[in-house]
FIBA-816509 format. One record per residue (C-alpha): residue number from 1; x negated, y, z; residue in three letters. Coordinates in steps of 0.05 Angstrom, whole numbers. Layout:
N
NUM|X|Y|Z|ALA;
...
END
This chain:
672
1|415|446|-456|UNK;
2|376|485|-410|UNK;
3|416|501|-356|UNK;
4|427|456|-301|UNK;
5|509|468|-314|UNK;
6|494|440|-395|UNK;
7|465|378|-351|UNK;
8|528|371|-313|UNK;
9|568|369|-385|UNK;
10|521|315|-407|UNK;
11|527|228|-403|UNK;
12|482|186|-427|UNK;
13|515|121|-421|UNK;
14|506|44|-445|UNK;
15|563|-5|-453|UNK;
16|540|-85|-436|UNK;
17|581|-141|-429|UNK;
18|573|-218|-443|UNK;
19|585|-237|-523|UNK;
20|669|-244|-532|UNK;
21|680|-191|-470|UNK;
22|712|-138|-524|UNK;
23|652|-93|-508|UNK;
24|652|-78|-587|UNK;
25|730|-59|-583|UNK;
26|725|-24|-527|UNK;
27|670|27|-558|UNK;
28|714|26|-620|UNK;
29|776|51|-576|UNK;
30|736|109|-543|UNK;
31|710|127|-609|UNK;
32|790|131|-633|UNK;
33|809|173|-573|UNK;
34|750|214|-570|UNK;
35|761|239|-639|UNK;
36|702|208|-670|UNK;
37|736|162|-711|UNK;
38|803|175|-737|UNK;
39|820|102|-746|UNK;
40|806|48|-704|UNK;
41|759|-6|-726|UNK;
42|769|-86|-708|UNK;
43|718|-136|-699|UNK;
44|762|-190|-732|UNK;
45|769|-148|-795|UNK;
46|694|-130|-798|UNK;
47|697|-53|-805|UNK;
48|673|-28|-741|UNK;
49|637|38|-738|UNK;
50|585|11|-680|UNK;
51|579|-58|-722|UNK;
52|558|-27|-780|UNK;
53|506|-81|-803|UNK;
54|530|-126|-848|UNK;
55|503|-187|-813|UNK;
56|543|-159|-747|UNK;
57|603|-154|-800|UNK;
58|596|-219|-826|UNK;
59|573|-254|-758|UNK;
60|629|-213|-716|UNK;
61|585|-202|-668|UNK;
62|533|-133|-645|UNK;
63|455|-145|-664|UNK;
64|430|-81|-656|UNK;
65|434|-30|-602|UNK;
66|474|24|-630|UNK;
67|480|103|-617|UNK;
68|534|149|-625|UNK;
69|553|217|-592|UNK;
70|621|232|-577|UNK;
71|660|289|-533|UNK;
72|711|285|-482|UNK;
73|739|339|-429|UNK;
74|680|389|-446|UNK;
75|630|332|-438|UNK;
76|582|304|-484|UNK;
77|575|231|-481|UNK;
78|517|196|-517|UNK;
79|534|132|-523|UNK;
80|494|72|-534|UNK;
81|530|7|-552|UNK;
82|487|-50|-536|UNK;
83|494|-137|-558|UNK;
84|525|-185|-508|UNK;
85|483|-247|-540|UNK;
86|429|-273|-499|UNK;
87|381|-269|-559|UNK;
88|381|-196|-566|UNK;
89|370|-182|-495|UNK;
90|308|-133|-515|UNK;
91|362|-85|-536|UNK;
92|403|-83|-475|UNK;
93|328|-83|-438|UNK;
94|312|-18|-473|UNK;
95|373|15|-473|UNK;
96|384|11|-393|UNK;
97|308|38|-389|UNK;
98|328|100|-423|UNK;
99|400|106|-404|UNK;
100|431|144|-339|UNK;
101|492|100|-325|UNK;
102|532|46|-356|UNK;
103|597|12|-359|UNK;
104|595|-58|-361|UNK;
105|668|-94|-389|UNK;
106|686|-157|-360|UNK;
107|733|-216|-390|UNK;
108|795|-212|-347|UNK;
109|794|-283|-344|UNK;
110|732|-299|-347|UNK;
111|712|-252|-296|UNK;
112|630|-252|-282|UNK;
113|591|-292|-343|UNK;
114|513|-309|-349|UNK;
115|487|-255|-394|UNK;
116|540|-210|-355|UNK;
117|491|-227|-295|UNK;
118|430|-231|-328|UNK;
119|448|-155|-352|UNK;
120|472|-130|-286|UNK;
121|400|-151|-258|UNK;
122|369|-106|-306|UNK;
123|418|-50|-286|UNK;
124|393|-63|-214|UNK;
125|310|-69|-246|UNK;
126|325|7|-276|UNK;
127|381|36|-224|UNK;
128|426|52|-263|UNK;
129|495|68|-236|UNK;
130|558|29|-261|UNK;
131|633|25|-275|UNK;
132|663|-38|-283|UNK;
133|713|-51|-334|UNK;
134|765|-114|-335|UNK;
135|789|-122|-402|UNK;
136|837|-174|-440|UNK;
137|884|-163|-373|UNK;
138|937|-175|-430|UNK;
139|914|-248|-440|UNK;
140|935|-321|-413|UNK;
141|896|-333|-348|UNK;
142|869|-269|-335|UNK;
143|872|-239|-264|UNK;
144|845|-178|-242|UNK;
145|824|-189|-160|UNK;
146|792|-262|-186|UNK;
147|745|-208|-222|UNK;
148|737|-161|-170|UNK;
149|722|-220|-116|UNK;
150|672|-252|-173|UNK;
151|636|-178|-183|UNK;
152|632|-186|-100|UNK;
153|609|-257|-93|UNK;
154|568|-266|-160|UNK;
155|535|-197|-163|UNK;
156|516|-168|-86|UNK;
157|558|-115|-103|UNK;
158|621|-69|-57|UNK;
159|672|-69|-121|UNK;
160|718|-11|-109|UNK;
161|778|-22|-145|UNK;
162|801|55|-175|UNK;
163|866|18|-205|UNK;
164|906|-32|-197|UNK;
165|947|-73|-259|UNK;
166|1026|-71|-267|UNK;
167|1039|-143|-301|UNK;
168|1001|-187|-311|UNK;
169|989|-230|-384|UNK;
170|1028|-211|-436|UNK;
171|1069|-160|-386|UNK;
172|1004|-128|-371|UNK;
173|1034|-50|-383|UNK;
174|993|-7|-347|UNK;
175|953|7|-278|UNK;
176|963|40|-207|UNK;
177|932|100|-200|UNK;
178|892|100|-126|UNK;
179|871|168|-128|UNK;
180|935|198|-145|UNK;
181|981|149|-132|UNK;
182|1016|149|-190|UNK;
183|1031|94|-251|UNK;
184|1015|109|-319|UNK;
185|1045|63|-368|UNK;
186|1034|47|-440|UNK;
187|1108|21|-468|UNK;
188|1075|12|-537|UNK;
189|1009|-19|-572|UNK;
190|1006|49|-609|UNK;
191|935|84|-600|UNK;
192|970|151|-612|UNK;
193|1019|146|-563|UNK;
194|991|174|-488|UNK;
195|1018|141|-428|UNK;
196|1081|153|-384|UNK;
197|1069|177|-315|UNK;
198|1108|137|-267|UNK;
199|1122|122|-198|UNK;
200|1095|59|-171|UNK;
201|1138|3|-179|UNK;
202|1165|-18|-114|UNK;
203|1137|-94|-123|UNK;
204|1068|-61|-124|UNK;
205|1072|-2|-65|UNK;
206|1041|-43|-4|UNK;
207|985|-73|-46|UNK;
208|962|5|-70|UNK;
209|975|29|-12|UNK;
210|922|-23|21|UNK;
211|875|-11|-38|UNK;
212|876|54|-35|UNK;
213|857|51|41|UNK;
214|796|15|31|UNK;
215|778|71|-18|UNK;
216|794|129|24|UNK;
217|745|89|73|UNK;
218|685|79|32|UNK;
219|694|152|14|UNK;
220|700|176|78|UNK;
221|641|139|88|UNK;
222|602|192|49|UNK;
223|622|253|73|UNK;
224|622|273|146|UNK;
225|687|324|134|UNK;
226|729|273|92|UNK;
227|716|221|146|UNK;
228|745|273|205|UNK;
229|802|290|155|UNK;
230|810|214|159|UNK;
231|807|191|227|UNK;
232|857|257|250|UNK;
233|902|221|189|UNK;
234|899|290|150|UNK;
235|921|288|75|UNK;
236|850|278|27|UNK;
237|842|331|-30|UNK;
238|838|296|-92|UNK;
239|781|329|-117|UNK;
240|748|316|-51|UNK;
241|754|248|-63|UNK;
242|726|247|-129|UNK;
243|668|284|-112|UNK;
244|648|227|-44|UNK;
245|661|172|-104|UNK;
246|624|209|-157|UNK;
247|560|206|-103|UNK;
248|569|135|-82|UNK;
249|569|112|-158|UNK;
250|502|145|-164|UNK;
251|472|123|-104|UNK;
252|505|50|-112|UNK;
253|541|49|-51|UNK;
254|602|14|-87|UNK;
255|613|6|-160|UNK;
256|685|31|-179|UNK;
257|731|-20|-219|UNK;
258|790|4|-273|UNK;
259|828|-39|-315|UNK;
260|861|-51|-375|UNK;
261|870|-80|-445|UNK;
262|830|-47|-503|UNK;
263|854|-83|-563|UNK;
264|923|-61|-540|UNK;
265|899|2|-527|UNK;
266|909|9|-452|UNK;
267|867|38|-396|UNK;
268|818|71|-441|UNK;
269|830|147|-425|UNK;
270|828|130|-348|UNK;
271|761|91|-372|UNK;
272|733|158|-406|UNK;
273|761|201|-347|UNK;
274|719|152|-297|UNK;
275|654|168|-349|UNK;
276|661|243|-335|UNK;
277|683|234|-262|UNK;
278|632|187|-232|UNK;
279|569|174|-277|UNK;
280|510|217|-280|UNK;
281|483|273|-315|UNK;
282|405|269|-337|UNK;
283|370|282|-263|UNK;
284|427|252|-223|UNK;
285|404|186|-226|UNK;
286|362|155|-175|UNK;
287|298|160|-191|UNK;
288|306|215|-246|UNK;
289|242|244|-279|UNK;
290|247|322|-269|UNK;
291|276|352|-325|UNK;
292|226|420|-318|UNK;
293|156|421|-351|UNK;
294|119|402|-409|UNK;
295|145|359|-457|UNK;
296|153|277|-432|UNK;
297|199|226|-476|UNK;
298|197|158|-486|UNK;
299|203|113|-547|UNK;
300|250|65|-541|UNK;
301|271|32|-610|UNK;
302|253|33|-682|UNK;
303|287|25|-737|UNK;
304|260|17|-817|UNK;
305|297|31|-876|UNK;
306|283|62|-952|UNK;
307|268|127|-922|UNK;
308|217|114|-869|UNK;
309|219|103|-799|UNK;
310|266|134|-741|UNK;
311|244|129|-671|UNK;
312|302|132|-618|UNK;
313|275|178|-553|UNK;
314|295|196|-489|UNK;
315|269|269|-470|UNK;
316|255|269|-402|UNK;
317|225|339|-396|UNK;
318|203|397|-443|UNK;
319|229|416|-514|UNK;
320|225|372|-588|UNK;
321|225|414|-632|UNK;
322|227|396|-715|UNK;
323|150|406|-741|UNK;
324|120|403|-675|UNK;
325|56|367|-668|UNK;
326|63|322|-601|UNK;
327|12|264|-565|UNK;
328|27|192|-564|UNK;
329|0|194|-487|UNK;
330|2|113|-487|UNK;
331|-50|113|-556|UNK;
332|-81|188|-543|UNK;
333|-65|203|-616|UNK;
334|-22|260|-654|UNK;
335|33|254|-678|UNK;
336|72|304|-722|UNK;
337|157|308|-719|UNK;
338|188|316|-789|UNK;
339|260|317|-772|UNK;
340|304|311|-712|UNK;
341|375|275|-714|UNK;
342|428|267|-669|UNK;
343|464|192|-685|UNK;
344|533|179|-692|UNK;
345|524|100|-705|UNK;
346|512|98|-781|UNK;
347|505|179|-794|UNK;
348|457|225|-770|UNK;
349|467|303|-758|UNK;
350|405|339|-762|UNK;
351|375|381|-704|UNK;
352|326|439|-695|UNK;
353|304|416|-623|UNK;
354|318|359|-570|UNK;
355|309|381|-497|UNK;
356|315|342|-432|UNK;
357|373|293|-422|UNK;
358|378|286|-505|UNK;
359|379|212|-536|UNK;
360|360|224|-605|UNK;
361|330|203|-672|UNK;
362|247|221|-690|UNK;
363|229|229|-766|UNK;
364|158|228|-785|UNK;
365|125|188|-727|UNK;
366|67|141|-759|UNK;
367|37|101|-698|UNK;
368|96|103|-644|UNK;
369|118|42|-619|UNK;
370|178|17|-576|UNK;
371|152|39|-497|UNK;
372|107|87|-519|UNK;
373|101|159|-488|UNK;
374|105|232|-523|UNK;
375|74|286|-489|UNK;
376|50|353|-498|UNK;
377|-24|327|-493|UNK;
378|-57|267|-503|UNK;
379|-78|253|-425|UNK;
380|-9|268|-402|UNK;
381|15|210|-350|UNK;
382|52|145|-383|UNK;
383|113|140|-373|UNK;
384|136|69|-353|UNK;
385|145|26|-412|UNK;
386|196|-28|-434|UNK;
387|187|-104|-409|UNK;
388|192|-152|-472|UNK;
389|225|-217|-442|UNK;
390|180|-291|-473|UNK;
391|201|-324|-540|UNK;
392|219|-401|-530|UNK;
393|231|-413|-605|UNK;
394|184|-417|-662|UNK;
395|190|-435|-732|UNK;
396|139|-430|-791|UNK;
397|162|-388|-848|UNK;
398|128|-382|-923|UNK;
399|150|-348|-982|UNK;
400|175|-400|-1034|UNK;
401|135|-368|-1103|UNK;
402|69|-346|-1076|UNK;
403|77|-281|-1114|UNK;
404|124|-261|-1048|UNK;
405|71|-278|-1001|UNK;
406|56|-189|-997|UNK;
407|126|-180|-990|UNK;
408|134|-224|-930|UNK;
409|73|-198|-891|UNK;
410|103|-131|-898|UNK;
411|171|-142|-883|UNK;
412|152|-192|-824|UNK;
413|105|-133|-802|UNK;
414|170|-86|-806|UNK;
415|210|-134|-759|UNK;
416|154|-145|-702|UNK;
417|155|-76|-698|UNK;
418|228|-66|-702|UNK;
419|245|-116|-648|UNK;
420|184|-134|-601|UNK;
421|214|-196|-573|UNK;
422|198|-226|-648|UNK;
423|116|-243|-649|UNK;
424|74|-273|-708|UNK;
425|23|-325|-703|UNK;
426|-15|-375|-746|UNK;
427|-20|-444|-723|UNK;
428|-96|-454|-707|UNK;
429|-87|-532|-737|UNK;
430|-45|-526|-793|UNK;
431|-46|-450|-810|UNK;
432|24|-438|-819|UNK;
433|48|-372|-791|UNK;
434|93|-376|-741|UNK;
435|151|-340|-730|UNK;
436|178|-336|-652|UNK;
437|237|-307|-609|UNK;
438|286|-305|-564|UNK;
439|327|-363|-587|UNK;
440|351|-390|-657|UNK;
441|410|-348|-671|UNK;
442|355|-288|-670|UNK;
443|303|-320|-715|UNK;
444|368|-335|-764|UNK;
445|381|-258|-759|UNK;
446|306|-245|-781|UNK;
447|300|-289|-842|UNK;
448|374|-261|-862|UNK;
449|341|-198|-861|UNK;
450|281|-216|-903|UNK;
451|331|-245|-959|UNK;
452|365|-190|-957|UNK;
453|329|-117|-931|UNK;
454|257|-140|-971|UNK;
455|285|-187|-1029|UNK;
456|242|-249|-1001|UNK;
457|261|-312|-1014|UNK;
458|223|-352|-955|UNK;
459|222|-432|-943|UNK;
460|235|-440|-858|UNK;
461|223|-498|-819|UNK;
462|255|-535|-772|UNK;
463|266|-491|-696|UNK;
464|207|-517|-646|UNK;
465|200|-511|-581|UNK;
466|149|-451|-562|UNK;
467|104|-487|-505|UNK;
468|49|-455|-465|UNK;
469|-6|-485|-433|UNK;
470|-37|-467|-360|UNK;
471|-96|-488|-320|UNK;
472|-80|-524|-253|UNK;
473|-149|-521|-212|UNK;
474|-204|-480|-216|UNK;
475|-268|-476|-263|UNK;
476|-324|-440|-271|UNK;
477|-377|-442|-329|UNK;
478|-436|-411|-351|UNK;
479|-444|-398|-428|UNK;
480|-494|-371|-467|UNK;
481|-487|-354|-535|UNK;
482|-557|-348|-581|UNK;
483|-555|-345|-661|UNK;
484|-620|-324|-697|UNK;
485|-612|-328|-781|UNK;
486|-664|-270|-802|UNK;
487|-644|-204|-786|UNK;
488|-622|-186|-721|UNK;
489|-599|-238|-678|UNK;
490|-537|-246|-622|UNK;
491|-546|-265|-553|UNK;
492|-496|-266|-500|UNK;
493|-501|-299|-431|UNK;
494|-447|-299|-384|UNK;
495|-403|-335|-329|UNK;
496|-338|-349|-323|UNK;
497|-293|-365|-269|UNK;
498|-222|-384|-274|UNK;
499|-163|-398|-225|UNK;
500|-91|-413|-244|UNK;
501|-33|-361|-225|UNK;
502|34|-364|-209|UNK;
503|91|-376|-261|UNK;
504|100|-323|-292|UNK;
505|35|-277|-280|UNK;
506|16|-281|-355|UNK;
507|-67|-265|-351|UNK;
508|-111|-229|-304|UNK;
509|-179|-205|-319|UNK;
510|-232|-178|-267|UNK;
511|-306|-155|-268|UNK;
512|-356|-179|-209|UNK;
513|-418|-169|-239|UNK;
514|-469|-124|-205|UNK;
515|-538|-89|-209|UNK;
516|-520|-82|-294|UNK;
517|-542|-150|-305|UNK;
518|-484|-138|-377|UNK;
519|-487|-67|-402|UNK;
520|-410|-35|-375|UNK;
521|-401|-22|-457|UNK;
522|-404|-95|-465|UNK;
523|-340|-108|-416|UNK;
524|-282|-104|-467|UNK;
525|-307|-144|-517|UNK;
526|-306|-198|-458|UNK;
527|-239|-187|-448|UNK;
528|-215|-179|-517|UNK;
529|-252|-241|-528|UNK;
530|-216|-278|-471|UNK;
531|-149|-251|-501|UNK;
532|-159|-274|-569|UNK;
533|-182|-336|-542|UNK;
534|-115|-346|-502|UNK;
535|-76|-335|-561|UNK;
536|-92|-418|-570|UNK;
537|-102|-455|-512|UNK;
538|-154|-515|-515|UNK;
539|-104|-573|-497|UNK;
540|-51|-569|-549|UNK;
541|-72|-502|-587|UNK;
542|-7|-471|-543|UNK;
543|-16|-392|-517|UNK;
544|-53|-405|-444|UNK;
545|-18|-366|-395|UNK;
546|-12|-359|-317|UNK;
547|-84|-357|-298|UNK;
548|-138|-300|-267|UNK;
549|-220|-301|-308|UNK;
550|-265|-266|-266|UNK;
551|-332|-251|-307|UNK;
552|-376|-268|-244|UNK;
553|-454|-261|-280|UNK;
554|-488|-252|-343|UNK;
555|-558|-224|-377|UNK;
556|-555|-182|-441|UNK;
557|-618|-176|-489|UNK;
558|-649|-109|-511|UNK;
559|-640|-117|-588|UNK;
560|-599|-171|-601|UNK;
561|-535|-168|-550|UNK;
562|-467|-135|-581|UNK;
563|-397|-124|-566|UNK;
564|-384|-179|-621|UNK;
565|-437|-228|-586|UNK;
566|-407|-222|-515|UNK;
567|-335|-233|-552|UNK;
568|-352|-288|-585|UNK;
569|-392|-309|-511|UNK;
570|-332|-306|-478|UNK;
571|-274|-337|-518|UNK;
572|-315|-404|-518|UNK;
573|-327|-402|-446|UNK;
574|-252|-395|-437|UNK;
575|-246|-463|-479|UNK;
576|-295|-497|-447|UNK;
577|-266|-476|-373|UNK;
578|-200|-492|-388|UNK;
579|-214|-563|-413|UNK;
580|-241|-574|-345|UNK;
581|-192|-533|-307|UNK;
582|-134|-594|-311|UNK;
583|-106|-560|-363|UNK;
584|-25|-579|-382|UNK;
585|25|-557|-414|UNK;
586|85|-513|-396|UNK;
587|152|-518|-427|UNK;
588|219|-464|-426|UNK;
589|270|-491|-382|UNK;
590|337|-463|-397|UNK;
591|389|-440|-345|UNK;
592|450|-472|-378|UNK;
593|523|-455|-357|UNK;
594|582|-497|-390|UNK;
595|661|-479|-386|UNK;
596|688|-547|-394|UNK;
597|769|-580|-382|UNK;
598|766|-616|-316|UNK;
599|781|-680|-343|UNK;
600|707|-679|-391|UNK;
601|668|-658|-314|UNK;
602|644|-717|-308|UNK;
603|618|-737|-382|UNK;
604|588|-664|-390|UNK;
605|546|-677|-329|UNK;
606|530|-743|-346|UNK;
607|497|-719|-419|UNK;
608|468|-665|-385|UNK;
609|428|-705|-339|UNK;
610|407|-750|-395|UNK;
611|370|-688|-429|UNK;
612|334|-688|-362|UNK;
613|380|-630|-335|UNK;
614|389|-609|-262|UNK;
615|457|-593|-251|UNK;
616|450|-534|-201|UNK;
617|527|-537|-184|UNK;
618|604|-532|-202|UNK;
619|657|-478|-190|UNK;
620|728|-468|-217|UNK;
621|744|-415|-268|UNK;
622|822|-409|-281|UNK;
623|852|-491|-306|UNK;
624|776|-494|-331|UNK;
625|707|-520|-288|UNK;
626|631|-484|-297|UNK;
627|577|-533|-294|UNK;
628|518|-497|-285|UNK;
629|444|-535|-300|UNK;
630|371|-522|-317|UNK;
631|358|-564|-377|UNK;
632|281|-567|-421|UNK;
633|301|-526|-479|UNK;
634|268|-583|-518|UNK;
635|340|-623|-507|UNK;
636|393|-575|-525|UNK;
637|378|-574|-600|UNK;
638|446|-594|-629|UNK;
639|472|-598|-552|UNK;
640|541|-552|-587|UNK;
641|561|-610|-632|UNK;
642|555|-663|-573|UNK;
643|592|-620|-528|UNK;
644|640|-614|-573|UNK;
645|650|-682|-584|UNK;
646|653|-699|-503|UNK;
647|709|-655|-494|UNK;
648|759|-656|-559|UNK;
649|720|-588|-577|UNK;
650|743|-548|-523|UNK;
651|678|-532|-476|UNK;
652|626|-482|-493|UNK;
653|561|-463|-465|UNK;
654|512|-414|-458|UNK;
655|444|-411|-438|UNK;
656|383|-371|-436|UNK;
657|311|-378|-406|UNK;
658|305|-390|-335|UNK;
659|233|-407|-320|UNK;
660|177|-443|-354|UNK;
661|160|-511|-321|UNK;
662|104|-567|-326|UNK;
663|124|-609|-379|UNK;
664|120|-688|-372|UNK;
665|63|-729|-393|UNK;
666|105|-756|-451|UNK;
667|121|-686|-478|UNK;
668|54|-657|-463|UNK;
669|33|-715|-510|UNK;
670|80|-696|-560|UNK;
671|71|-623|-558|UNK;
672|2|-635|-569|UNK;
END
């Protein structure tokens, strides 16, 4: 891989949908017709190459970000199957930071969904060029432009359709070609079978013929000789065209739209073609790291199993090579690489070397975590790391005989550093350790995991709310700390002022003081001390978030002042400035989207209002109406079995976090 015509033969893609899309069967499909696999795995049946875990078996739905590498038309393809649940976001989150393009699969019906959206935004956070897939074209109610207009009018975005569908439902057989302006045609299920190039029906001509002039426009658009070939009315080169589409992908002019039906087998060759055609190669994308000099990857999952640790990479630049001795750059320690592995989901292929634009497997790492940076020497620059979105959900976990107790403090320290959304905390009142996440199917994943992976039987409470608690004026105090038993003593003066910060802005630490009235070697312990501090706010013992401490004075003594005393100093000034800083307390508020039957509309918005829900608004999806609402996560517990009930069980909802807000009085009272 070290010529820049390897790069061209290389894709590092991600597939992300919402949960139910058929992302899962879509993967399986190009693994089929790649070669990969020679039989083709269903979700229903539970023997899925990319679904290998047998929670995702059993569950029938993806956990884990998965890896594979597969070949088609002379091109690798590393492939990175991510989950379309809301409470595995982190994986789709650190997936799109290392991939180069993606296709996202759409529900023919359903057309644009939440996490669809909430995925497409982190897409847009990392640039990474798209296709867009509608799938299930072969089902009741699905309809291909209602897609395309909601991809337009939900996501910002020009959709470009490449295809367009012949039938519709269960006649759905096949798709217009725009580029070629032919029909290809699948007259059987049969994975095996290739399909029939046709003429257009006649029923369809006018509408491809007007689709295919808005693509000839956007990519004439591009390319100052198609667009004089276009206005004289001149006959486009095929390949011509491909090439002015292939740059507006990457620059996201336009993201191109194909169609099709996976389960059934049709429209995934076109799909795979479109992979090769329009999506980069490693230093394509915008914003590409330069694929020449030293060594630079990035860590961007771990995995634990009998045999160690693997660390997933992106190279970015140099050469990995097996027994090299690299620099975490983000920790300034070595590191030494045992074993290189290229993944194909559950197998691995070993390697002598990765080199830039390889996705790949790390054996031997010790102190790597996920958004760390390797580099050829320890002061090399960071590369950007990996955002890890809040947990909303806690619940305390213990091991039921006390001679687990080991047992669960390893495997829970396994799973924090598996999946960094996850954290660990004890309760400062009660001392129960605490368990958090993303939402409460993911916390059910995690203590599945520590029955089964670690053999620990654990006792788990009931899911809680995870508040926060902020500051809502100012404060400033002055603190000094003085403790003189024999022996040397600690002493510690200092002053504090605080400020609260937006929503959102987490903690902010600054330095004012001048003339060396505190010793500069005495600053981080006032800051680590302000951390640990914030771990438990003052109010309601709740992490204290969203507000700036600026260490304004202080006075250190000769002998007796210490890192340790000016820690200490500082974490109970932060309690004793927050109590008078109007502290309160901050609870998640859930953006919360419900498909409902007209006819329950009205008793659907009714409940939700009684959970103190704002319905945000109401559109039409197919026979079907979307009620969309910000509701305190504190009121949804056991909101599917009510829903269920309003509408003879046939609404559903989703939701995930939208913002944390100023709870009440009453439930600041009973959060404290």
């Amino acid at each position: 891989m070290n010529s820049n015509n390897t790069l061209r033969n290389l894709r590092n893609i991600g597939v992300i949908a919402h949960v139910d899309a058929g992302k899962t069967t879509t993967t399986e499909r190009i693994l089929f017709y790649t070669g990969e696999n020679h039989r083709i795995g269903d979700v229903n049946d539970g023997n899925t190459a990319m679904d290998f875990d047998p929670q995702e078996r059993a569950r029938g739905i993806t956990i884990h970000s998965v890896a594979t590498t597969v070949h088609w038309q002379g091109t690798q393809i590393n492939l990175i199957d991510t989950p379309g649940h809301i409470d595995f976001n982190l994986e789709v989150r650190r997936s799109l930071r290392v991939l180069d393009g993606a296709v996202v699969v759409f529900d023919g019906v359903a057309g644009v969904e939440p996490q669809t959206e909430t995925n497409w935004r982190l897409a847009d956070e990392y640039r990474v060029p798209r296709l867009a897939f509608v799938n299930k074209l072969d089902r009741t109610g699905a309809d291909f432009h209602r897609v395309v207009a909601s991809l337009e009018d939900r996501l910002g975005v020009r959709a470009l359709p490449l295809q367009l569908p012949i039938g519709a439902e269960a006649e759905f057989r096949g798709v217009v070609d725009l580029l070629t302006m032919q029909a290809l045609v699948w007259d059987r299920d049969d994975a095996k079978v290739p399909p029939r190039v046709a003429a257009i029906p006649p029923e369809l001509l006018p509408a491809a013929q007007a689709a295919r002039a808005r693509l000839l426009e956007a990519a004439a658009e591009l390319d100052d000789a198609l667009l004089d070939a276009w206005l004289r009315g001149a006959e486009l080169p095929v390949d011509a065209l491909r090439a002015a589409l292939r740059r507006g992908t990457i620059a996201g002019a336009f993201v191109p739209v194909l169609a099709g039906s996976a389960f059934r087998n049709r429209g995934v060759e076109p799909l795979l073609d479109a992979v090769v055609a329009y999506l980069p190669a490693p230093g394509e994308a915008p914003g590409a790291a330069a694929s020449e000099g030293p060594l630079s990857a990035l860590a961007f999952k771990l995995t634990a199993d009998d045999h160690g640790a693997m660390v997933f990479v992106r190279v970015y630049s140099g050469t990995l090579k097996r027994g090299d001795t690299v620099f975490n750059a983000s920790t300034g320690k070595p590191e030494r690489v045992a074993r290189l592995y290229e993944i194909h989901a559950d197998r691995r292929v070993e390697r002598d070397a990765l080199v830039a634009g390889d996705i790949a497997g790390v054996v031997g790492l010790k102190d790597v975590l996920t958004g760390h940076t390797l580099a050829a020497t320890k002061d090399a620059p960071v590369l950007e790391s990996i955002a890890v979105p809040a947990a909303v959900i806690d619940v305390a976990i213990e091991p039921r005989q006390q001679a687990d107790a080991a047992a669960l403090a390893k495997g829970l320290g396994v799973l924090v550093r598996e999946d960094p959304s996850l954290r660990l905390r004890q309760d400062a009142d009660s001392g129960q350790t605490l368990l958090s996440g993303m939402g409460e199917l993911q916390l059910e994943v995690a203590v599945e995991k520590l029955r089964s992976r670690f053999g620990v039987d654990v006792a788990v409470g009931r899911p809680q709310v995870a508040y926060r608690e902020t500051i809502t004026a100012p404060a400033e105090v002055r603190h000094v700390h003085r403790k003189q038993s024999g022996g040397p003593g600690q002493f510690a003066e200092l002053t504090l002022r605080i400020a609260p910060l937006p929503r959102g802005e987490g903690f902010r630490f600054s330095n004012t003081v001048v003339g060396g009235a505190i010793p500069r070697e005495f600053i981080p312990a006032v800051e680590a001390g302000l951390r640990q501090a914030a771990q438990a706010g003052p109010f309601a013992g709740h992490p204290l978030v969203d507000f700036e401490a600026v260490l304004v004075d202080g006075s250190a003594h000769v002998r007796d002042s210490s890192a340790l005393a000016f820690e200490l100093a500082a974490a109970h000034a932060l309690r004793e400035a927050a109590l008078k800083a109007a502290p309160a307390v901050l609870e998640p508020v859930m953006a919360v989207e419900v498909v409902t039957p007209a006819e329950s509309v009205g008793d659907v918005i009714g409940d939700l209002l009684r959970r103190r829900g704002q319905v945000q608004g109401q559109d039409a999806r197919g026979n079907a109406v979307v009620v969309t609402a910000h509701v305190p996560l504190a009121r949804m517990f056991g909101y599917i079995g009510q829903l269920r009930a309003l509408s003879s069980g046939r609404a559903q909802f989703t939701m995930q976090l939208s913002h944390y807000a100023e709870a009440p009085a009453t439930s600041a009272t009973l959060a404290a």
